[in-house]
N, C-alpha and C positions, 0 to 999 in steps of 0.2 A: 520484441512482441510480448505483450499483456500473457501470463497464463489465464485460461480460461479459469481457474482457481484462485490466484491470486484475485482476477477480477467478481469472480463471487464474494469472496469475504470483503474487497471493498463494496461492492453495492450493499451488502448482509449490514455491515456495519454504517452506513447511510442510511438503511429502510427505504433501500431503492427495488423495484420490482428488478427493470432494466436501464438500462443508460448505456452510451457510445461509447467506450474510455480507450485509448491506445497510448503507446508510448508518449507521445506528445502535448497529454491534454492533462491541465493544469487545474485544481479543486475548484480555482473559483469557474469552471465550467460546468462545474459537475454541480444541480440541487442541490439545496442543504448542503453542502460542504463548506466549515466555517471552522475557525481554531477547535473547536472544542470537537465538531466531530473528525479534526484531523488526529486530535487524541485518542480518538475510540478506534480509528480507522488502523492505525499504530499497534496500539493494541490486540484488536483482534485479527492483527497480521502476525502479531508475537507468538499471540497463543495458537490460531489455527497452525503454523510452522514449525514451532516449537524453536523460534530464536529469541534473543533479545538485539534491540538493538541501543548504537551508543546515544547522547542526544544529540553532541556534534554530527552525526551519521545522520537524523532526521533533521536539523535544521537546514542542511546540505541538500535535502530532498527540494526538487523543483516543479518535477512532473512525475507524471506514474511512472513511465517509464526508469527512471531514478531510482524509486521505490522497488520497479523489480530486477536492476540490476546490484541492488544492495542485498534484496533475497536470496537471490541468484548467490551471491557472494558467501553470505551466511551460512548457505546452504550447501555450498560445497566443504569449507570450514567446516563446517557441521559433522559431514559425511568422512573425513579424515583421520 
C-alpha cells in the first residue's frame, strides 16, 4: 500500500492537486508524468526521505508500488 506521504511528494512533484495512485498504477497513467518528471519525481523522494537511491534500483522501478517497496527498503537500511 501507497504511504499517504510517499503519495504526497509524488503528486508535490507532478503539480498534481490529486490523482488515484496505488501499488499498481504505472506513470504513464498518471498526468504529466513523462521521463523527465520521473526524475523530479526521484528526487524529491530522495530528498523528502532522506535516501539515495542506486540507478539500477530505479530503472528496475515498474510501478509505484516498486517505488515504495524500495523506500520501504531504504528505509529500514537507514534505520540500522
Amino acid at each position: 500500500m501507497i504511504s499517504a506521504e510517499l503519495k504526497a511528494t509524488i503528486l508535490a512533484a507532478i503539480n498534481l492537486d490529486d490523482w488515484e495512485i496505488d501499488d499498481d498504477t504505472v506513470a504513464s497513467q498518471v498526468p504529466g508524468w513523462d521521463s523527465l518528471t520521473h526524475v523530479n519525481v526521484i528526487a524529491a523522494v530522495e530528498e523528502r526521505f532522506g535516501v539515495l537511491f542506486g540507478i539500477p534500483d530505479v530503472v528496475a522501478l515498474r510501478k509505484i508500488g516498486d517505488l515504495q517497496r524500495l523506500l520501504d527498503s531504504k528505509l529500514q537500511h537507514k534505520g540500522k
